[in-house]
FIBAMI-509867 format. One record per atom (N, C-alpha, C, O, CB): residue in three letters; y, z negated, x negated. Coordinates in steps of 0.001 Angstrom, whole numbers, padded with zeros to 6 digits, always signed. Atoms other than C-alpha are relative to their C-alpha. Glycine has a CB too. Example, Ala and Ser with C-alpha at 12.3 -4.5 7.8 and 13.67 -1.06 7.14 Angstrom:
BEGIN
ALA-001190+000000-000890/ALA-004500-007800-012300/ALA+001200+000000-000900/ALA+001181-000665-001936/ALA+000027-001246+000992/SER-001190+000060+000820/SER-001060-007140-013670/SER+001090-000730+000770/SER+002198-000899+000261/SER+000462+001415-000414/
END
This chain:
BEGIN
UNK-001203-000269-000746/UNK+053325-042943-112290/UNK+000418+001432-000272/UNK+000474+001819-001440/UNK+001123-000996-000368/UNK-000505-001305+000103/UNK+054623-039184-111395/UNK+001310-000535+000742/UNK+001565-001372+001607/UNK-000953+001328+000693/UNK-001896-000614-000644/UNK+058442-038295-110701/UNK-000404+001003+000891/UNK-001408+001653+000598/UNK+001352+000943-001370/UNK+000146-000381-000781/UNK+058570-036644-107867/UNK+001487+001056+000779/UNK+001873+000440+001773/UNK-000579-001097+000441/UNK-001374-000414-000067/UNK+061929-034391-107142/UNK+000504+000521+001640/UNK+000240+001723+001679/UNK+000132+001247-001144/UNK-001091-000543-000937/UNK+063893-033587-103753/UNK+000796+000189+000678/UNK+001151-000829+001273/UNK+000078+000203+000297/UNK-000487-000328-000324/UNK+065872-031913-102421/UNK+001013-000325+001315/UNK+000690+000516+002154/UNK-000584+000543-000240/UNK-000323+000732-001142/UNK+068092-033658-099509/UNK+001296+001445+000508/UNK+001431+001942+001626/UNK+000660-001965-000451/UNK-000664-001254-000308/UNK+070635-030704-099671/UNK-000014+000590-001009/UNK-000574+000211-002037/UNK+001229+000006+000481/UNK+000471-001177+000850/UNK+071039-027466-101313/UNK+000887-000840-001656/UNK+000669-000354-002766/UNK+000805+002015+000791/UNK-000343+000121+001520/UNK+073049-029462-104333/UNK-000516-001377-000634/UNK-000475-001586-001847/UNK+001649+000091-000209/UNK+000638+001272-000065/UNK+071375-033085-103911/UNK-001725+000055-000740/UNK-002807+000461-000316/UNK+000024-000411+001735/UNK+001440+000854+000199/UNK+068583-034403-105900/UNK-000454-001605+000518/UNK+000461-002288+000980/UNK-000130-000104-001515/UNK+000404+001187-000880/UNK+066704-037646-104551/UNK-001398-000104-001059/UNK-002280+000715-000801/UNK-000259+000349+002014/UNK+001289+000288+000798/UNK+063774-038928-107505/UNK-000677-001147+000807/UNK-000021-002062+001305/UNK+000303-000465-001639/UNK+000623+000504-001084/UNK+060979-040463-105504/UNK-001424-000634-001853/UNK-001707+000103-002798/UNK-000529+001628+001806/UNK+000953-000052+000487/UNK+058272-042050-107701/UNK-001087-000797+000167/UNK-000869-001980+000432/UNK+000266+000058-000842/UNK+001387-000028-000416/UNK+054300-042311-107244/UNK-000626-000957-000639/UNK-001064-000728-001767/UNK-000672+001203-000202/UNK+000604+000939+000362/UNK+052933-045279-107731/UNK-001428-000454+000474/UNK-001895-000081+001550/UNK+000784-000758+000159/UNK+001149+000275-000328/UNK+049669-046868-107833/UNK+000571-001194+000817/UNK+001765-001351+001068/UNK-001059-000167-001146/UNK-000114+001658-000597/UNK+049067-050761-105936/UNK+000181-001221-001365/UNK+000512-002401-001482/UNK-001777-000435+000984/UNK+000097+000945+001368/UNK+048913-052325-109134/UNK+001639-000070-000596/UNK+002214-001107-000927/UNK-001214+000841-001362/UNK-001821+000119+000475/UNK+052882-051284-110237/UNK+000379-000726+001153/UNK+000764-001803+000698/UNK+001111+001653-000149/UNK-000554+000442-001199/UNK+053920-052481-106745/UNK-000662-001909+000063/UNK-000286-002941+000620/UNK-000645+001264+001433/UNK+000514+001790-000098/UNK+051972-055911-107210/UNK-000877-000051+001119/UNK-001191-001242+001096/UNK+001346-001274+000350/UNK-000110-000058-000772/UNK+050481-055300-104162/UNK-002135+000618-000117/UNK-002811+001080+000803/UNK+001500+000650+000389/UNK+001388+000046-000129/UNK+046722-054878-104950/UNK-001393-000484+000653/UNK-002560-000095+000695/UNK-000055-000187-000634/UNK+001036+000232-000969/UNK+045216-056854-102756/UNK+000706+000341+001580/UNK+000361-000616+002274/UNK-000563-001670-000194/UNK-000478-001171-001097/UNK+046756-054935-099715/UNK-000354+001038+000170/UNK-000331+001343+001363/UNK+001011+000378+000000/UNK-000048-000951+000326/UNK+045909-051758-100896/UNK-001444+000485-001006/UNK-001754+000177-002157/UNK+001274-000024-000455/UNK+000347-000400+001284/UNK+043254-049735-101863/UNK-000332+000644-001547/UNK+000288+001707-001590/UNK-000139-000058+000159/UNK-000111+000026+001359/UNK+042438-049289-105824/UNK+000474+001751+000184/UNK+001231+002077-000731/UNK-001577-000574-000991/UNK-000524-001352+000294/UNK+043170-045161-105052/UNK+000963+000492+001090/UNK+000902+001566+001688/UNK-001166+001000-000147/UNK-000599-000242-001679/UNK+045892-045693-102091/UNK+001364-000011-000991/UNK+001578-000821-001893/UNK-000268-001536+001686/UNK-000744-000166+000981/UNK+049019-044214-103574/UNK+001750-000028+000926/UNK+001965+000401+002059/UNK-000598+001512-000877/UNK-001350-000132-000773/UNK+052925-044629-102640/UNK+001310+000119-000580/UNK+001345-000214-001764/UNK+000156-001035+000758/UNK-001238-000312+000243/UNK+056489-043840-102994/UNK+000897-000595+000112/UNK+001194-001137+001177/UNK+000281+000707+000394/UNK-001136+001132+000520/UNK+059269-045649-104539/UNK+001144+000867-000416/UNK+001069+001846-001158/UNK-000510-001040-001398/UNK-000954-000360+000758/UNK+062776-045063-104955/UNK+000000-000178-001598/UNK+000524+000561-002432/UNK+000955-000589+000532/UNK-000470+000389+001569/UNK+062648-046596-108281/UNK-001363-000771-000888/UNK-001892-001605-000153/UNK+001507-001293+000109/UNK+001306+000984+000585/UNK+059495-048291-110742/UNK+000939-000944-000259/UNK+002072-000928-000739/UNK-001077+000470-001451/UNK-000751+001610+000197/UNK+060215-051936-110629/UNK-000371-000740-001053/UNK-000398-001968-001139/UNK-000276-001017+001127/UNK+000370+000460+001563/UNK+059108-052091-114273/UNK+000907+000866-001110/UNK+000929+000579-002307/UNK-001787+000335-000343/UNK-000528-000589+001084/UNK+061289-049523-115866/UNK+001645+000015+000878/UNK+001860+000578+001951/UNK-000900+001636-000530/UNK-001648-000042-000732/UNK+065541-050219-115046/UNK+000561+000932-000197/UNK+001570+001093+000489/UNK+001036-000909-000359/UNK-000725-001398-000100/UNK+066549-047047-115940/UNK-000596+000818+000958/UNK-000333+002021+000932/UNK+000002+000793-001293/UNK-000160-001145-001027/UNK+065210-045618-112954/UNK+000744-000370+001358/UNK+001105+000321+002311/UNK-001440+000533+000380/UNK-000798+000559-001166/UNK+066841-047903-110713/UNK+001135+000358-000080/UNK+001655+000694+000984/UNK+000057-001318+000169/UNK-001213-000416+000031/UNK+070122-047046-112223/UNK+000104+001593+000487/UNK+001073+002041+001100/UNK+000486-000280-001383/UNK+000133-001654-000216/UNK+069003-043080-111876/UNK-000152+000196+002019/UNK+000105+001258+002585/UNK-001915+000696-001100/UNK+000186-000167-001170/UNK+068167-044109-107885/UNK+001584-000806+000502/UNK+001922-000521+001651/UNK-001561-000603+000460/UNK-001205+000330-000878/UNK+071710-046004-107119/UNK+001215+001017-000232/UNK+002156+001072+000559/UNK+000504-001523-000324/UNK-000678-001245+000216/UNK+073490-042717-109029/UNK-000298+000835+001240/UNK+000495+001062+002153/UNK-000457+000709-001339/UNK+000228-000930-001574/UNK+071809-040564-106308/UNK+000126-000899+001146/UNK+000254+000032+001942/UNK-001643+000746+000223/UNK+000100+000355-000694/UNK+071895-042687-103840/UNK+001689-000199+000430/UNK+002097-000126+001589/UNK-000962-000802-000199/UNK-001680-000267-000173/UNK+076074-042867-104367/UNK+000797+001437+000278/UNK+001869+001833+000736/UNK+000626-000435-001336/UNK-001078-001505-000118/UNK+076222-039193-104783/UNK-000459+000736+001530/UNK+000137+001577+002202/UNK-000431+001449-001625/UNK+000661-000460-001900/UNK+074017-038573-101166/UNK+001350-000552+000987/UNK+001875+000022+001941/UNK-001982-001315+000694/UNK-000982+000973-000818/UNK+076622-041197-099876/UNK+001455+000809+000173/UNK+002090+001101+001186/UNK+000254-001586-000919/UNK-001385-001026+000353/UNK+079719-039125-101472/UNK+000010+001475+000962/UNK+000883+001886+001726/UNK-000097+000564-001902/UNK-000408-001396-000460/UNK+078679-035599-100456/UNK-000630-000155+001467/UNK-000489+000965+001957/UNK-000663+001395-001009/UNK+000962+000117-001435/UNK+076579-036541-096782/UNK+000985-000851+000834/UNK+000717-000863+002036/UNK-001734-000898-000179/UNK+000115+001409-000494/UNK+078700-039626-095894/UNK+001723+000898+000935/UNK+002207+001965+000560/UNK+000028-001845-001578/UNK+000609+001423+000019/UNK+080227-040813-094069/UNK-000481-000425+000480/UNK-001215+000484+000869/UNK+000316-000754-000021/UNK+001595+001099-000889/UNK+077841-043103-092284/UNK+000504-001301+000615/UNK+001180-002018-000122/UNK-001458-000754-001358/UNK-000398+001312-000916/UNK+078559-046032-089780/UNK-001095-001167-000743/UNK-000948-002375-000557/UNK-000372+000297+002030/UNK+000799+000998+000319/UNK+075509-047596-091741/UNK-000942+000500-000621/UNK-001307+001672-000719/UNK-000398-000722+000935/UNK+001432+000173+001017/UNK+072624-048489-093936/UNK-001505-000612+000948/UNK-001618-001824+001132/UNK+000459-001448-001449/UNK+001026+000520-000255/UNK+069263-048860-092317/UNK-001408+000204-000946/UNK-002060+001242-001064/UNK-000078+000369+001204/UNK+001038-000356+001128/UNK+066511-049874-095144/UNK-000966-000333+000502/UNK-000871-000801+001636/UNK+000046-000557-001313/UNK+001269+000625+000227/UNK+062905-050724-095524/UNK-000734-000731-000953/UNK-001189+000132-001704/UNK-000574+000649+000114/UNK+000729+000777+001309/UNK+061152-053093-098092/UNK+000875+000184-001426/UNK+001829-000498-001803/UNK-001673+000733-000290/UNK-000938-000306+001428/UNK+062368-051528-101574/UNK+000907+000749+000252/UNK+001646+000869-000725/UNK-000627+000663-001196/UNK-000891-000260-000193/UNK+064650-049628-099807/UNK+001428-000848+000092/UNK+002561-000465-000202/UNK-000374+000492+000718/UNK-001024+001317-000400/UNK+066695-052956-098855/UNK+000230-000148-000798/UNK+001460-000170-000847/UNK-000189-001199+000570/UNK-000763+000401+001045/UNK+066970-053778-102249/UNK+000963+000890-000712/UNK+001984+000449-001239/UNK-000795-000438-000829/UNK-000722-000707+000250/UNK+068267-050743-103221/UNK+001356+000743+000635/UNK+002170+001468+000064/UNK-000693+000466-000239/UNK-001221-000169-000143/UNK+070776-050394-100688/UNK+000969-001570-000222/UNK+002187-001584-000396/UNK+000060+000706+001414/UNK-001172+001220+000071/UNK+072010-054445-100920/UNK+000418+000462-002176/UNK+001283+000005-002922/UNK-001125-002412+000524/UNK-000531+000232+001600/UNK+072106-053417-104886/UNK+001036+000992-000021/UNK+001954+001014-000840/UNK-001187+000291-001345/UNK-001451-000938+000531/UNK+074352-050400-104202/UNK+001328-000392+000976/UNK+002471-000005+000733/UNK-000305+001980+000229/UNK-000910+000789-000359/UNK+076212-052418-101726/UNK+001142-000993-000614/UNK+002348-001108-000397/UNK-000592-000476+000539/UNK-000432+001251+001314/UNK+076757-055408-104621/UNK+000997+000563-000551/UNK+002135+000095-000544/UNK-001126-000390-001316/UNK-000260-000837+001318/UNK+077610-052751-107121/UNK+001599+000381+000512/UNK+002572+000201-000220/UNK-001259+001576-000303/UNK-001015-000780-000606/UNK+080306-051078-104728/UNK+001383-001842+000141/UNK+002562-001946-000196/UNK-000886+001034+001985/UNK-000955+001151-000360/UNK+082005-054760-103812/UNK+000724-001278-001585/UNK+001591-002126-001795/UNK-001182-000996+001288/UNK-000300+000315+001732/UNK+082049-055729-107723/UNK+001021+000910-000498/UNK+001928+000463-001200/UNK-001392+000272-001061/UNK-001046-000599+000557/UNK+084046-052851-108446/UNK+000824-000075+001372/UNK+001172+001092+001553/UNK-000305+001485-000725/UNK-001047+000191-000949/UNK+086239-053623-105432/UNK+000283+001374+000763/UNK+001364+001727+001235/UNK+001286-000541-000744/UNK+000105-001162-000605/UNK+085213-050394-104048/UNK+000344+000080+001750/UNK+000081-000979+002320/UNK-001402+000388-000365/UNK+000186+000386-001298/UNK+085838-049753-100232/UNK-001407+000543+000835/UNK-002043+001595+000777/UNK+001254+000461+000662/UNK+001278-000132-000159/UNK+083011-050235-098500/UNK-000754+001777+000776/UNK-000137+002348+001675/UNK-000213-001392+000936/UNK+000838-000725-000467/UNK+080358-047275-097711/UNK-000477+000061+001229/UNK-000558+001123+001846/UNK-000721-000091-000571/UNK+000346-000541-001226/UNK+079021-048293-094586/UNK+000433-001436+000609/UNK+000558-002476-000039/UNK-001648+000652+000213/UNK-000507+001030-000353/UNK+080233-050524-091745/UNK-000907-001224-000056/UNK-000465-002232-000607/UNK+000493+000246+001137/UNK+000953+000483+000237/UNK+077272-052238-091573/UNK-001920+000580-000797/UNK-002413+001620-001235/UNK+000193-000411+001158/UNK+001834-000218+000889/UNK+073059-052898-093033/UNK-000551-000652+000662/UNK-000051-001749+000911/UNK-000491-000516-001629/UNK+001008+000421-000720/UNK+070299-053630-091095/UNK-000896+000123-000882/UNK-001299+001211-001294/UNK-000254+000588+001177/UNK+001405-000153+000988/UNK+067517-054680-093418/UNK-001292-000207+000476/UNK-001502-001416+000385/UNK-000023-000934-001104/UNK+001349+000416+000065/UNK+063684-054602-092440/UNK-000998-000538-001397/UNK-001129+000161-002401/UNK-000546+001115+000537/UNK+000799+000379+000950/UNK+061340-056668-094643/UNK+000639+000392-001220/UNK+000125+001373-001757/UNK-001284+000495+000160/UNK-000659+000133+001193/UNK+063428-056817-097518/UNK+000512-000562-001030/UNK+000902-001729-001078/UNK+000409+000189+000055/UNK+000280+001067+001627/UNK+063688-057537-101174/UNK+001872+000184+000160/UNK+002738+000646+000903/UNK-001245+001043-002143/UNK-001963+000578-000103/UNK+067313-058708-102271/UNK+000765+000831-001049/UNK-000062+001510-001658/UNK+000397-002024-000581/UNK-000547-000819+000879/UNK+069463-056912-104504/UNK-000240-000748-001620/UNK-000298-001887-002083/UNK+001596+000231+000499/UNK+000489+000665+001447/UNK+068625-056664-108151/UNK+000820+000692-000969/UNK+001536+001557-000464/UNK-001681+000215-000418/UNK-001170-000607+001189/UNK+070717-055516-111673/UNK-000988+000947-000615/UNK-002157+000622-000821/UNK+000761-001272-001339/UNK+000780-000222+000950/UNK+069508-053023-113563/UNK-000013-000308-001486/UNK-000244+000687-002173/UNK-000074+000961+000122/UNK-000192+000485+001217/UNK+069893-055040-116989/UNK-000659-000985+000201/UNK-000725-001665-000823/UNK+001222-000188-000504/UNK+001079+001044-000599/UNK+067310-057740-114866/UNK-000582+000582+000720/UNK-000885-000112+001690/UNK+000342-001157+000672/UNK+001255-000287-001099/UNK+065081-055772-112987/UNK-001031-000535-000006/UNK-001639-000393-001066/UNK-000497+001116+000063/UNK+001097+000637+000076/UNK+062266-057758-112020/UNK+000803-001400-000106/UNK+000140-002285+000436/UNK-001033+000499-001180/UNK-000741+001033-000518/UNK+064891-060613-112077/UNK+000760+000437+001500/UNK+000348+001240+002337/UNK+001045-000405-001163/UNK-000960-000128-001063/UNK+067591-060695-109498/UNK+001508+000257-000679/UNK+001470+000062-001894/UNK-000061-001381+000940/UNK-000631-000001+000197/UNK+070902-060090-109932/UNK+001230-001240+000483/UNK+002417-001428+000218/UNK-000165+000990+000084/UNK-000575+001792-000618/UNK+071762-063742-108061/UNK-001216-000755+000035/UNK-002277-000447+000577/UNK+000750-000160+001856/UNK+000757+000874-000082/UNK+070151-066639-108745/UNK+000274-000783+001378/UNK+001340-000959+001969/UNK+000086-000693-001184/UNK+000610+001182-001269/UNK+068936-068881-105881/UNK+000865-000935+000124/UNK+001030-001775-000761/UNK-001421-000851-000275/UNK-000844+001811+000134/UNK+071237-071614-104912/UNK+000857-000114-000738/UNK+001080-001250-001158/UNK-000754-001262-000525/UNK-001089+000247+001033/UNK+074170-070646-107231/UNK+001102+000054+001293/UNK+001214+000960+002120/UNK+000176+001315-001479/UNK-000931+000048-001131/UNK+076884-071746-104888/UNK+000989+001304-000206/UNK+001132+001925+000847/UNK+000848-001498+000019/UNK-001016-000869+000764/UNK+079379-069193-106631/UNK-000690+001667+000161/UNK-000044+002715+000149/UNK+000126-000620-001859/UNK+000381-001506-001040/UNK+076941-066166-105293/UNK-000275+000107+000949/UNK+000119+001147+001479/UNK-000835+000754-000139/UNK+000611-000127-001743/UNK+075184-066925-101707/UNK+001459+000394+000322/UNK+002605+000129-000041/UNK-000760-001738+001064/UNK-001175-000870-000987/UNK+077133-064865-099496/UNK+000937+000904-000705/UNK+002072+001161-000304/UNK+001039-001016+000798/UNK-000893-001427+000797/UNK+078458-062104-101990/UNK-000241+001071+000553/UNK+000252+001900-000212/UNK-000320+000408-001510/UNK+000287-001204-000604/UNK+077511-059326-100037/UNK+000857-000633+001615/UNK+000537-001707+002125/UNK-001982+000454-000034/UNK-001067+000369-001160/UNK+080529-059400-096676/UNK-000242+001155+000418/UNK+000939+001495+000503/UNK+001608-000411-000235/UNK+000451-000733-000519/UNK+079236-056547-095377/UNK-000653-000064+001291/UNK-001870-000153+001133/UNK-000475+000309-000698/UNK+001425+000650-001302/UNK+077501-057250-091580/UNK-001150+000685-000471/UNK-001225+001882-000745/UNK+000152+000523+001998/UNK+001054-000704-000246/UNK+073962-057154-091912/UNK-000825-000854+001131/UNK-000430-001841+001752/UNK-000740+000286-001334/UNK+001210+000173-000503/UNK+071033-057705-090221/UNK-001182-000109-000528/UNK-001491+000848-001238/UNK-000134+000678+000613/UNK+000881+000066+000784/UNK+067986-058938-091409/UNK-001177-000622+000985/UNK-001431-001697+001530/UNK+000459-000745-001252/UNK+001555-000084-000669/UNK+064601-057932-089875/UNK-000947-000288-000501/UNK-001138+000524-001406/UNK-000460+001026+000345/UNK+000953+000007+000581/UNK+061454-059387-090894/UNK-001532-000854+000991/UNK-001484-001743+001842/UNK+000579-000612-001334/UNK+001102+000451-000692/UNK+058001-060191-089603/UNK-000672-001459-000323/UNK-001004-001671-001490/UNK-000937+001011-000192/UNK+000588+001529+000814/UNK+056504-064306-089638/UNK-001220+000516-000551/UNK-001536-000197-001504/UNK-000410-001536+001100/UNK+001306-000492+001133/UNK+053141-062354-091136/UNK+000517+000498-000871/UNK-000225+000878-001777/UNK-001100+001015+000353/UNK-000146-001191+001919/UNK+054746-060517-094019/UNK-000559-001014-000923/UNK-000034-002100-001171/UNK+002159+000522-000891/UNK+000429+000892+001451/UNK+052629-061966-096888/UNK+000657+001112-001147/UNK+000905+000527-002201/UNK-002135-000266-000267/UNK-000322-000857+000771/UNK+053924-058621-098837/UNK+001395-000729-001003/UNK+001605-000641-002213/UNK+000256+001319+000937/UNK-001646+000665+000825/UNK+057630-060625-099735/UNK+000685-000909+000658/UNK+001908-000883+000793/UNK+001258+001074-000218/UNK-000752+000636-000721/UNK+058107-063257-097789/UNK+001456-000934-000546/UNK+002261-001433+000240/UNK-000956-000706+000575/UNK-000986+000882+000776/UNK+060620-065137-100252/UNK+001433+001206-000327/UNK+002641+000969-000334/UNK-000928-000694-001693/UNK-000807-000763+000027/UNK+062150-061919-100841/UNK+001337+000300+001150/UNK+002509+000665+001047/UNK-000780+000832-000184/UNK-000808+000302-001144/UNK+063367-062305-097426/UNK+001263-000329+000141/UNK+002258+000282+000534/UNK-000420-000769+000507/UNK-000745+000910-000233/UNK+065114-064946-097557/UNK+000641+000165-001417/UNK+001358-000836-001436/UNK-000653-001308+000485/UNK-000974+000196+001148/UNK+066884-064484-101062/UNK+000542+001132+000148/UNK+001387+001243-000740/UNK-000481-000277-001436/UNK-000801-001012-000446/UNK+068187-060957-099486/UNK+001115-000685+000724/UNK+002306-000696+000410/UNK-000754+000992+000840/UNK-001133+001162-001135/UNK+069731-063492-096394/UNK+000868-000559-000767/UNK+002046-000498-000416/UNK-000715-001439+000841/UNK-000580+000939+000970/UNK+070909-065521-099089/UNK+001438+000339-000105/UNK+002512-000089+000318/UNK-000696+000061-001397/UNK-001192-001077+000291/UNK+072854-062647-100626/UNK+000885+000386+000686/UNK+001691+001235+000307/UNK-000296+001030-000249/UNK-000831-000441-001196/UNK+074586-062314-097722/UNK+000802-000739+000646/UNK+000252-001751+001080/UNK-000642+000404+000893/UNK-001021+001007-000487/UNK+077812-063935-096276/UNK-000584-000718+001201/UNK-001467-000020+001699/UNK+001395+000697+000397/UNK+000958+000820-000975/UNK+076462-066706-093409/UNK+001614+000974+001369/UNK+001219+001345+002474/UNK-000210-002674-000414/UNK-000873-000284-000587/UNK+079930-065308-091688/UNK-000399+001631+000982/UNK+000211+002130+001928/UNK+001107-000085-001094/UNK-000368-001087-000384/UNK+078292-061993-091249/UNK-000912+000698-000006/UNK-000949+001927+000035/UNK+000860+000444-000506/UNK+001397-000344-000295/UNK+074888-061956-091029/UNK-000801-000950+001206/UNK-000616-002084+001648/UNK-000766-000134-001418/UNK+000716+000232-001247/UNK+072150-061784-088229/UNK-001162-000421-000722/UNK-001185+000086-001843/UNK-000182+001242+001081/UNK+001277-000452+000206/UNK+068556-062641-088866/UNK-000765+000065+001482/UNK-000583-000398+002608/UNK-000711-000972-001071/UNK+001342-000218-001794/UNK+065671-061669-086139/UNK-001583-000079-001266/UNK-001719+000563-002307/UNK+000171+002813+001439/UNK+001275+000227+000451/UNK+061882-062957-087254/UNK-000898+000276+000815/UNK-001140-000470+001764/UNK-000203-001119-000373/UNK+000832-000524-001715/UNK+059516-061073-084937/UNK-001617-000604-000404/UNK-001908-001442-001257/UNK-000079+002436+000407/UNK+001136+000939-000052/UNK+055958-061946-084453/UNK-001028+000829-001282/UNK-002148+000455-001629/UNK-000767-000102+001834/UNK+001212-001109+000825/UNK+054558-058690-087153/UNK-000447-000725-001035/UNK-000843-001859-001305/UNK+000570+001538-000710/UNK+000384+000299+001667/UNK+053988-058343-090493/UNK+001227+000529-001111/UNK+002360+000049-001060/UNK-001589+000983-000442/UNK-000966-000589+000244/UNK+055705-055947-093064/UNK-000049+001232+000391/UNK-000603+002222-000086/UNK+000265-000119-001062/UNK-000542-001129-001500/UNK+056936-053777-090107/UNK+001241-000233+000243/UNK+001825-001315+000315/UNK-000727-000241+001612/UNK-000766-000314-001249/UNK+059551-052039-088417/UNK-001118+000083+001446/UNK-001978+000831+001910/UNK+000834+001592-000314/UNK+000576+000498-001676/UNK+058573-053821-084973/UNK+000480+001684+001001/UNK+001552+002289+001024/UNK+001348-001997+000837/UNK-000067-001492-000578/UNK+057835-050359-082713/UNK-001094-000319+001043/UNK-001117-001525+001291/UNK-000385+001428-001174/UNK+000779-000521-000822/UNK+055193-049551-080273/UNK-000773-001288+000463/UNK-001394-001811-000462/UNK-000781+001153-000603/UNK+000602+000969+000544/UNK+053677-052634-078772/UNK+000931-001449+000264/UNK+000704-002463+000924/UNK-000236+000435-001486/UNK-001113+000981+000288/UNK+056534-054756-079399/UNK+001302+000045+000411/UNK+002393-000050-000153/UNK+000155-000097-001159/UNK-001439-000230-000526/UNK+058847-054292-077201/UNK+001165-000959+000181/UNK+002381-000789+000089/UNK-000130+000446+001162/UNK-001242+001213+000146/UNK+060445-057613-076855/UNK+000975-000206-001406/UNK+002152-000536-001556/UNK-000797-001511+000137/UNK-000911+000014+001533/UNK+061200-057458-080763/UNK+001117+001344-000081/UNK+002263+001247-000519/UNK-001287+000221-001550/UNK-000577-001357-000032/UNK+062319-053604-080327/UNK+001560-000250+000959/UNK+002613+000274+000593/UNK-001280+001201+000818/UNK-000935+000424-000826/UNK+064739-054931-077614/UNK+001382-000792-000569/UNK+002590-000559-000611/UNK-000739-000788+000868/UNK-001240+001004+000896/UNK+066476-057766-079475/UNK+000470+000458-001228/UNK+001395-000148-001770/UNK-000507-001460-000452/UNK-000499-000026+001140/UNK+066763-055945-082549/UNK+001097+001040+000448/UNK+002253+000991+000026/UNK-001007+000311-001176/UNK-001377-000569-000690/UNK+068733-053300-080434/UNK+001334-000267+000580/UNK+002363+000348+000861/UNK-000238+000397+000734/UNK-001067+000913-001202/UNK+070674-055612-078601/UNK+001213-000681-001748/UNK+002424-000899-001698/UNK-001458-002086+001407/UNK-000831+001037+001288/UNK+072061-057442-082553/UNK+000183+001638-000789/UNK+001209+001725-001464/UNK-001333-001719-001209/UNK-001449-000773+000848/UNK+072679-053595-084150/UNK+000802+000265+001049/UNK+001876+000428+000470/UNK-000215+001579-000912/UNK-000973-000098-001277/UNK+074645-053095-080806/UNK+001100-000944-000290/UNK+002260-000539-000210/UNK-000729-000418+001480/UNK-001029+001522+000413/UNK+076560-056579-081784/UNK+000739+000769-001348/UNK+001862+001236-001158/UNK-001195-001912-000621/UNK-000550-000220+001294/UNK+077357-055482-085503/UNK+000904+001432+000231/UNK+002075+001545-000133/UNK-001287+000107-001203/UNK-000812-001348-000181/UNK+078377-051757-084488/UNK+001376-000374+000923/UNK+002548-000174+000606/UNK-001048+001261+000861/UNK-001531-000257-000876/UNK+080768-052471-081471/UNK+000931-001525-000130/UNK+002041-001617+000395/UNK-000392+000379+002067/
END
């Protein structure tokens, strides 16, 4: 694993880090010298805390923003700085989150756990935030992850859409999915 540093504006840092398939779990997907970029290693929690610091201070000096649109480990890292923000009774960051293929929010004092267990009546639906939650019926990459992101999420105030991919943003090809997912952030925005 390399750190990777930049620049988003002239006073903004953004740590990106380089992972093999083997940190990512993800080895039989991928091959043995196919290399990729992570907000955060999902084996060491002090970098997750070092990616929801930047990721608050991009928010602070860039924002504000009508919304969060993630991808895979991106999703977890914005429902975790979402969590984080509604724990301290913060007001919220963005009006809404549209998640593609996405993992669920996690603590950094449990990384590699969750920061909500499954089926604890006393957390499903802690995140009141509208989202949206995009994911493909082929994703073998996280399919459980999916659904324990949904979880996390108030039933009052979330969408899901299950298109026909994999782990994709549905694009080119797919226009019927590209359509409906426009048509539900259209719903959450106006």
């Amino acid at each position: 694993m390399s750190l990777v540093r930049a620049t988003a504006s002239s006073s903004l840092k953004v740590s990106c880090y380089l992972l093999e398939p083997k940190d990512l779990g993800i080895e039989t997907f991928a091959a043995p010298d196919d290399e990729f970029f992570a907000y955060y290693h999902p084996k060491q929690p002090e970098t997750l805390e070092t990616a929801l610091r930047e990721l608050h201070n991009y928010v602070v000096e860039e924002g504000p923003f009508d919304a969060v649109l993630a991808f895979s480990q991106g999703c977890a890292l914005a429902a975790s700085f979402i969590v984080r923000n509604q724990a301290a009774r913060l007001l919220p960051h963005f009006k809404f989150a549209v998640f593609f293929s996405g993992g669920p929010a996690c603590s950094v004092e449990q990384q590699g756990g969750r920061l909500f267990e499954q089926g604890d009546a006393t957390i499903d639906g802690f995140i009141t935030t509208p989202t949206l939650h995009v994911w493909g019926a082929n994703d073998h990459h996280n399919p459980k992850d999916n659904r324990l992101l949904g979880e996390q999420c108030s039933n009052d105030t979330k969408s899901i859409f299950v298109h026909q991919g994999e782990h994709e943003i549905p694009g080119s090809g797919k226009t019927d999915a590209v359509v409906e997912i426009t048509h539900r952030i259209r719903r959450l925005f106006c």
